[in-house]
N, C-alpha and C positions, 0 to 999 in steps of 0.2 A: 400254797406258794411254792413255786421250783426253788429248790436249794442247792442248785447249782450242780449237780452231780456229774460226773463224766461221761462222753455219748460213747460211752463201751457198753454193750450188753451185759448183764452181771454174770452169765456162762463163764466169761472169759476173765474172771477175777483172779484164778489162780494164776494166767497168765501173765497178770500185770502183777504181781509179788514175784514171778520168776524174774519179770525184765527189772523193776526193782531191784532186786539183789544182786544181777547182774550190773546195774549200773552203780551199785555202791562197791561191787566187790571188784570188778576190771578195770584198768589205766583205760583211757581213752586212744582209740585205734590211731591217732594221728603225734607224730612222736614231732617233737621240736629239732627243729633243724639245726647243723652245725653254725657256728659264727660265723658271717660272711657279708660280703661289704651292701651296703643298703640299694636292693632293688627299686624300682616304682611301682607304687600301689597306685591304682584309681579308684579314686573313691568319689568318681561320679561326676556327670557335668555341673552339678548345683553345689560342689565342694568347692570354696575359693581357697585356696591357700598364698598365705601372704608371705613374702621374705625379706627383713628387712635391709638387706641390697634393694630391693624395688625403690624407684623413686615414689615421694612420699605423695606428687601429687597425682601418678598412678593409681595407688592404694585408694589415695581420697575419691575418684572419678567409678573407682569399681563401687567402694561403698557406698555411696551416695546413689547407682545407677541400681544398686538392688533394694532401697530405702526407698527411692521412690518408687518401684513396682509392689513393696509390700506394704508400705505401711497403712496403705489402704485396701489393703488383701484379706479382710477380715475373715473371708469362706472363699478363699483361695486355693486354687492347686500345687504353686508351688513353694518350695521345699526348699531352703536357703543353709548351708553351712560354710561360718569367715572365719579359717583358722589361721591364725600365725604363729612361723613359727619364735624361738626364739630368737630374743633381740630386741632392740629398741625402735618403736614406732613415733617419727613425728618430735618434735622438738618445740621450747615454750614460746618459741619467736614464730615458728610455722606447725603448728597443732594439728594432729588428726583428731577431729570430732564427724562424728557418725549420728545419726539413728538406727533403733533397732526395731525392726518391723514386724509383722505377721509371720509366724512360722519361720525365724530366722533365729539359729545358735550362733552366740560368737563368741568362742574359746580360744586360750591360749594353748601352744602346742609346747610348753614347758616342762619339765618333771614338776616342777613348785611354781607359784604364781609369779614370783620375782623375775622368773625368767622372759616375762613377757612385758616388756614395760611399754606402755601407749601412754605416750604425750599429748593431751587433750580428753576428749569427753568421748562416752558411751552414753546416750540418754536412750530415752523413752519420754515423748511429750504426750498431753491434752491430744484429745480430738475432739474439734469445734464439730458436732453434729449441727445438719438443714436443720432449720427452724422455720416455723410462717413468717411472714413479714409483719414486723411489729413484736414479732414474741422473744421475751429473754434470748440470750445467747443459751448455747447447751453443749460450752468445753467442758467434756472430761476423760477420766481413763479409768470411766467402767467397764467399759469393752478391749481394754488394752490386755488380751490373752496372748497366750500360744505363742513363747520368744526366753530367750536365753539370755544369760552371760554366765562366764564360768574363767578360771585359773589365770587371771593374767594380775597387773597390778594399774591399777589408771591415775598417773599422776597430773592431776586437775592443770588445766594450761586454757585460759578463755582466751585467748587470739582473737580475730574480732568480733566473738559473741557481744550484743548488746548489752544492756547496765542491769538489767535482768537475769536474762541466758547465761551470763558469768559469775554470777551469785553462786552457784550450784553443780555439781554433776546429777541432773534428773533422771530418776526410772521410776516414773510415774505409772503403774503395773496394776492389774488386778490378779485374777487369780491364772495359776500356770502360767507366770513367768520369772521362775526358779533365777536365783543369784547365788552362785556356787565359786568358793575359794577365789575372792578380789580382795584384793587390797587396793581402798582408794584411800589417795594421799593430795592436799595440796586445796582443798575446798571441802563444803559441805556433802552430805549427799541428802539427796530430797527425794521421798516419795510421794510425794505431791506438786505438779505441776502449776504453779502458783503465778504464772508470767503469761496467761492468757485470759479470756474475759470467763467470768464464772460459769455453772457452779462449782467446775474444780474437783469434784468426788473420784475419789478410788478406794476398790474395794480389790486388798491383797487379800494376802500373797506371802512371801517364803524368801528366806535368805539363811544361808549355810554355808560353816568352815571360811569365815570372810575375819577380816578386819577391816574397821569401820570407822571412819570420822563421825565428826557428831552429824545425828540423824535429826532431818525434819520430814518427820512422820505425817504432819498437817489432817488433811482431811482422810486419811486411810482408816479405814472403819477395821479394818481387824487385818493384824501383821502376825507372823512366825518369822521369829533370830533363833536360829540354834547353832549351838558351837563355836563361836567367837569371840570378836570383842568390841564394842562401841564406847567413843570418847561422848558420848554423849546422844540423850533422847530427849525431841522434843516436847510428846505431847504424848495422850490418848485420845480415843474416840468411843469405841465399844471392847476390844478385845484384846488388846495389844498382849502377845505370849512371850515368854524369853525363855530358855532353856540350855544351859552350859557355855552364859556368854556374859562375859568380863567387863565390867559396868556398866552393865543392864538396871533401867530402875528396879528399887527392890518391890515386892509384891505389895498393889493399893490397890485391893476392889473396893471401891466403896459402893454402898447401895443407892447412893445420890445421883442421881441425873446430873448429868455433867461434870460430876467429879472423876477422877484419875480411874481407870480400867486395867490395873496392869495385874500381870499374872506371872513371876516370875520364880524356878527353879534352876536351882544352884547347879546342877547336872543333869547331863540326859542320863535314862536308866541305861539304853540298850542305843546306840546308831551303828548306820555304818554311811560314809559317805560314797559319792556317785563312783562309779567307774567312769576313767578318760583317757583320749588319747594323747598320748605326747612322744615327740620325736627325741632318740637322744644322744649324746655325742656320735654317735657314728652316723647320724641321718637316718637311722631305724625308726618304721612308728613300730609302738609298742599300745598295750592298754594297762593302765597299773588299774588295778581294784584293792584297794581300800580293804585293811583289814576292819573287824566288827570292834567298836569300843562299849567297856560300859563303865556307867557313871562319872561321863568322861565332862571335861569342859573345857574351852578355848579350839584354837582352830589347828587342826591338825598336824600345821607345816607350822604355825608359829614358831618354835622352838628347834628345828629341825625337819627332816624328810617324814613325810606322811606315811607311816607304817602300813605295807601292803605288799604286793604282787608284782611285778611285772608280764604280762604276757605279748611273746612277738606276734602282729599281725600276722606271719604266715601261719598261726593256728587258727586264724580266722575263716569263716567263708565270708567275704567282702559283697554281699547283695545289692542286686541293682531295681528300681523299679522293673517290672516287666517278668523279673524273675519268679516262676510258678511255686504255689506252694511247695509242690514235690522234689524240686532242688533243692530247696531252703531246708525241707525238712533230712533229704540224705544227708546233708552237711550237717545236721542236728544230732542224726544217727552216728556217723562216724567220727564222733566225738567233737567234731569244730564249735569253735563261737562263733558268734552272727555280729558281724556290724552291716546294721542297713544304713546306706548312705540316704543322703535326700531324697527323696518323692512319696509316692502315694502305692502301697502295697496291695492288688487285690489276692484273697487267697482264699480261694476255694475247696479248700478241707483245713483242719487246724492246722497248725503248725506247734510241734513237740518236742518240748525239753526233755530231754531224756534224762543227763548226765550232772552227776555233784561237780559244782562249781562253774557248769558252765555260765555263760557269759551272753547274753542277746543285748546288743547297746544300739539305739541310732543315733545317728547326726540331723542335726537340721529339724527336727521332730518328727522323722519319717514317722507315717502315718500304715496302720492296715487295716483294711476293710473289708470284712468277712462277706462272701458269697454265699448263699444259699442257704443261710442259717446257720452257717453252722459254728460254733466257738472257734474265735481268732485264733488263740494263743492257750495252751494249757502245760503245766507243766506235771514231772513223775515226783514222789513222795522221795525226795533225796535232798541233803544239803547242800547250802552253799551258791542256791542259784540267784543269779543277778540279771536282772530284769530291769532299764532304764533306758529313759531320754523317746519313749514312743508315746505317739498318741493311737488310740482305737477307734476308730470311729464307722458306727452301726450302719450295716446294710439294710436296707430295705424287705428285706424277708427277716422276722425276726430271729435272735440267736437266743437261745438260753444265755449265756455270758458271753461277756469278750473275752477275757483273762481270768482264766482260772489256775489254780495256784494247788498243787497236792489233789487228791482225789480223796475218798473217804476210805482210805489205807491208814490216812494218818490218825484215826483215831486207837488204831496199833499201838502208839508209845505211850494211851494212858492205860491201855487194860494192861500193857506187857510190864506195865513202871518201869520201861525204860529207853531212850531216846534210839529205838533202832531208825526212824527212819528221818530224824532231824537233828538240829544240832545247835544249844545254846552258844556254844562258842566261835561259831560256823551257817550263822543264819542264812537261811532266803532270804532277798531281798528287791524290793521295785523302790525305784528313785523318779521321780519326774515321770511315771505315766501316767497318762491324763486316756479319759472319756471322752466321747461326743455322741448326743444321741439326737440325731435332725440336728438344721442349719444350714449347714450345704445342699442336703438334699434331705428326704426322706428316709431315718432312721428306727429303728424297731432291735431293741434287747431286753429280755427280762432283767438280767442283773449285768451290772457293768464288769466287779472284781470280786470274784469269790475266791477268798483265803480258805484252802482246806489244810496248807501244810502249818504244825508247830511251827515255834519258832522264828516267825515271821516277821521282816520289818519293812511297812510301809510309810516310807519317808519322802513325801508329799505323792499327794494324788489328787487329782481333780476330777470326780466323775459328774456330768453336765448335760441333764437332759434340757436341750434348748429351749429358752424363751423366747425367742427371738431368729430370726434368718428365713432360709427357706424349707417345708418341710417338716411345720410345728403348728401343732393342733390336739387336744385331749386326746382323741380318737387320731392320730396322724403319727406322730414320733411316742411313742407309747415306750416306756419303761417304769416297771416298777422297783426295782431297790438301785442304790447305787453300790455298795459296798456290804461285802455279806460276808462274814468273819467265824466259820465253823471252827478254825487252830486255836488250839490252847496257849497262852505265853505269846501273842500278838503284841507287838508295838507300834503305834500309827505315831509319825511325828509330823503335822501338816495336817489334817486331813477335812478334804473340804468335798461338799455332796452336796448336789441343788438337784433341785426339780422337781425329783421323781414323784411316780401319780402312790407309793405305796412308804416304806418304811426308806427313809433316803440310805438309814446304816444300818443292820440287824449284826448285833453280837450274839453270838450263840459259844464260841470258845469261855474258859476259865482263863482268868488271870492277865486280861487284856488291858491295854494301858493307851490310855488317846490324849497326847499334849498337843492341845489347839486343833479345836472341829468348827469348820463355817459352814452354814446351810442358807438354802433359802426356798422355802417349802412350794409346791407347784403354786403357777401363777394362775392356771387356764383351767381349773377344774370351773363346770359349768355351773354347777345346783351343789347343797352339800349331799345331796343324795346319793350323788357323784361321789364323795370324796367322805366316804364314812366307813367306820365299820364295826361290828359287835356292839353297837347300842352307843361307838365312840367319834364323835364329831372331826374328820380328819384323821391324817394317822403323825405318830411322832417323828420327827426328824432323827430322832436317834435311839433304835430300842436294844437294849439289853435283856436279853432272854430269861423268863421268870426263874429257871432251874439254877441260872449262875452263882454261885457266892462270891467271887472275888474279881474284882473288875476295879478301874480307878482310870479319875479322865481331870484333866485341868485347862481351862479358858475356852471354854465352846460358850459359842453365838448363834441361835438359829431366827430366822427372820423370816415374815410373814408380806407377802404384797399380793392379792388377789384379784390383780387387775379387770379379770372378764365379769366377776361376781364379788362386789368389795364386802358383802354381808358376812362371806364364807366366816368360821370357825375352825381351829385344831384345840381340840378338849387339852393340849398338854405339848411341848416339844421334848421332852427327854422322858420315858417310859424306862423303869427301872426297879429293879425288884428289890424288896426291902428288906435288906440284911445287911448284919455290922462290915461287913468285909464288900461292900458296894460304895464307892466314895465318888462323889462329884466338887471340885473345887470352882470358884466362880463360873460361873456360869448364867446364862442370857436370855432372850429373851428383845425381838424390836419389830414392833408395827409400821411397816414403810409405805410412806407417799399415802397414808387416810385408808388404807385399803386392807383388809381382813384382822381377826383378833386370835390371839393367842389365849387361853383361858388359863393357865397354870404355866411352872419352868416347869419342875418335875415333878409328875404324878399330878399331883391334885395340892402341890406348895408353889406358891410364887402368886404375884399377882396377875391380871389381867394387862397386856397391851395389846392396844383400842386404836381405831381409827379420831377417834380425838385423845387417845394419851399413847401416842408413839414407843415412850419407854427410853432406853430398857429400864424390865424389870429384872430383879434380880435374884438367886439364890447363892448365897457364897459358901456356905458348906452342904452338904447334903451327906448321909442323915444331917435335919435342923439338928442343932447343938442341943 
């Protein structure tokens, strides 16, 4: 199996310890500029920015004109970012309400969310899929990916929404569609689209540094809350996680079908929250980044300013679609950060993070697409790098990885004992990038995100080899792992991996920590002949490397649907080495729509789910007690 390793010749190893140390030990060649009154930045034709002087039913006529182009943009091209700045949007007598569509960010441009207050709604509805004639309706938001909200506050205002529509502020979401630092006020909020004809299913998803009225959860088969607070939750389904959020139910896994599924801890161990932009009294955009917390809980601004950075955009290099690898990467060299604005990035050699603390953020979910195999995105064995709000999505010539993360330098701070080239106080971090492998077109990666550096925190990620679009076939969009975790002291908060034809997650690091894992194991393997290996029926959704002693995970769900071949089998979904310092907390197990069986949760414990016993089944401690 490739393990991701870096397409540098090993010759040139001393070289890359020399540039190393140079980028731990030199300031960054681009020095911040004097104070001086707020220039224009463009950030791109697909960047809306709102001001609330605009009249309101300006604003309503742009949103609504890029809702209808995306929201049925499922493998679409473009690339949508609605920021406003502060101030107040819309009023309870004339509401702005919106949709949020396909590959569309809609952030506040606040220091703190309060700063940005919209009167009326932010949804996400159902989508009513064709059916034959005669057959059930088939509304839902399984397929509701790739879309934002972030920093503002929404105080619920139903104007003339129906008797329905006004129940609720809906984001009815599956996976990769992050909800980052909101305050909603004034109504429920629903992640389940419940006002259109069934079945109604969604499968999340992630919400962070938010405060929350009470949630109806409804049909969402598996959620992550971290960091805030909720007046209330309505239900379970399979997985429901909480982790450092302020009446959160307290933890019920029961092993009963149908009984409550919660998974909750009082603190997160390690986060850090997203980098964003915000404009600030003098009209400056700036990006604040989020200092690292740990053991932290509630939402970061609740009590006060969100403890972090400021950085003025003109340290930025501001990238445009069209822009060549080899610009993007000078500006990487001489110390800049990268905001890529909206579109579709092709780049034809990697593009490299050189420098501690640098910064690579997009808008809109700018997207990049590796050329000729080769790795998107790799970064150098240094702290502090911040990686978020991108998607990857695979070329047609395969790549070893998309995003790779440290090189194998960083096995350095376990023989040296000591953190030369990482930094617990000072972590790497990726926030909201997401995978694609096929769907749009013709996709090929061996692995999507290989973690080589310590230290590391992956706070939500979605790698997605497709079932579904165009450009998906056993033999067609080929990937096998999604997530491959060589750093010691890794934190995944989110972390969700479908598809893949081999191991969806391989830990290989010590001391790794995963709060809420979704899977959902290939659909399209033909025979199990296909889809075997070492005498073992399938491979796991999530393996932990036989040599580890200390690893620890809470609320993973893996799921089986075998649609081309519903006999198939996986001997097991969690593969795990067995020692006292190896802990699994609730954990799953579900056979969907009649189609494949699981034989085991972990190793060789748990029961079978069967094309007639769905499941889940369950393992709630591991080691059994």
């Amino acid at each position: 199996m490739h393990l991701g390793s870096p397409p540098r010749p090993g010759r040139r190893r001393t070289a890359t310890v020399l540039v190393t140390a140079l980028a731990v030990a030199l300031v960054p060649l681009v020095a911040a500029p004097a104070a001086q009154a707020a220039a224009p930045v463009d950030l791109g034709p697909n960047t809306i920015v709102f001001d609330p002087s605009q009249p309101i039913e300006e604003i309503q006529a742009t949103v609504d004109a890029i809702a209808t182009q995306q929201v049925p943009a499922h493998f679409g091209e473009g690339r949508y970012a609605l920021l406003f700045k502060p101030g107040t949007y819309g009023t309870p007598e004339n509401p702005l309400r919106f949709e949020v569509g396909y590959f569309t960010e809609v952030a506040g441009l606040g220091q703190d969310p309060g700063d940005v207050v919209i009167n009326g709604a932010i949804e996400v509805y159902n989508q009513c899929l064709p059916v034959p004639e005669g057959a059930p309706a088939n509304c839902i938001a399984l397929v509701n990916f790739w879309r934002s909200l972030s920093n503002l506050t929404i105080q619920y205002a139903a104007g003339d929404a129906d008797g329905c529509r006004s129940s609720a502020n809906f984001w009815a979401v599956s996976q990769a569609a992050p909800m980052r630092r909101v305050n909603v006020t004034g109504a429920n909020l629903s992640l389940m689209d419940y006002c259109t004809d069934g079945p109604q299913y969604a499968s999340g998803g992630f919400i962070a540094d938010s405060t929350l009225p009470y949630v109806v959860s409804g049909s969402q088969q598996q959620f992550l809350v971290r960091n805030g607070s909720v007046a209330g939750w309505s239900n379970s389904v399979w997985n429901q996680v909480f982790a450092g959020v302020q009446g959160a139910p307290a933890t019920d896994f029961s092993p009963v079908v149908g009984e409550p599924k919660y998974t909750t801890l009082d603190t997160t161990p390690v986060s850090k929250e997203k980098p964003y932009l915000y404009v600030d009294d003098a009209g400056r955009y700036n990006v604040f980044v989020p200092s690292a917390q740990k053991d932290s809980a509630g939402a970061t601004w609740a009590t006060g300013s969100t403890p972090g950075k400021s950085i003025p955009i003109s340290k930025f290099f501001v990238a445009k679609p069209g822009d060549s690898a080899s610009k993007i990467n000078t500006a990487l060299a001489l110390g800049k950060h990268v905001l890529l604005t909206p579109g579709v990035y092709h780049v034809n050699r990697t593009l490299n993070v050189l420098w501690p603390n640098q910064v690579v953020l997009g808008l809109g979910l700018a997207t990049i697409i590796p050329d000729n195999g080769v790795v998107a995105m790799q970064t150098l064995d240094v702290p502090g790098i911040d990686i978020a709000g991108i998607m990857f999505d695979a070329g047609t010539t395969n790549s070893p990885a998309l995003l790779q993360l440290g090189t194998k330098l960083s096995s350095l701070d376990a023989r040296l004992k000591r953190p030369l080239l990482s930094s617990a106080n000072n972590p790497t971090s990726v926030q909201d990038v997401f995978f694609r492998i096929g769907g749009e077109d013709v996709g090929k990666a061996t692995q999507s995100l290989v973690v080589n550096t310590n230290q590391t925190i992956i706070d939500h990620t979605w790698a997605w080899r497709a079932d579904h679009g165009t450009g998906v076939g056993w033999d067609i969009n080929t990937a096998e792992t999604g997530v491959l975790v060589n750093g010691n002291d890794v934190t995944a908060t989110g972390l969700f991996s479908e598809h893949y034809q081999k191991y969806n997650v391989i830990w290989n690091g010590e001391r790794g920590k995963t709060i809420m894992f979704q899977n959902e194991l290939p659909y399209d393997a033909p025979d199990q002949a296909s889809w075997q290996h070492d005498g073992v029926n399938g491979w796991a959704a999530y393996k932990v490397n036989d040599k580890v002693k200390v690893h620890e995970a809470w609320g993973m769900g893996a799921y089986i649907y075998t649609n081309v071949n519903p006999t198939l089998h996986a001997t097991r979904a969690y593969e795990v080495p067995v020692t006292p310092g190896v802990k699994l907390h609730n954990v799953l197990t579900v056979s969907l729509n009649a189609a494949g069986t699981i034989d085991h949760v972990v190793n060789d414990t748990g029961d079978p789910v069967t094309p007639t016993f769905a499941g889940p089944s369950t393992v709630v401690e591991w080691p059994v007690p």
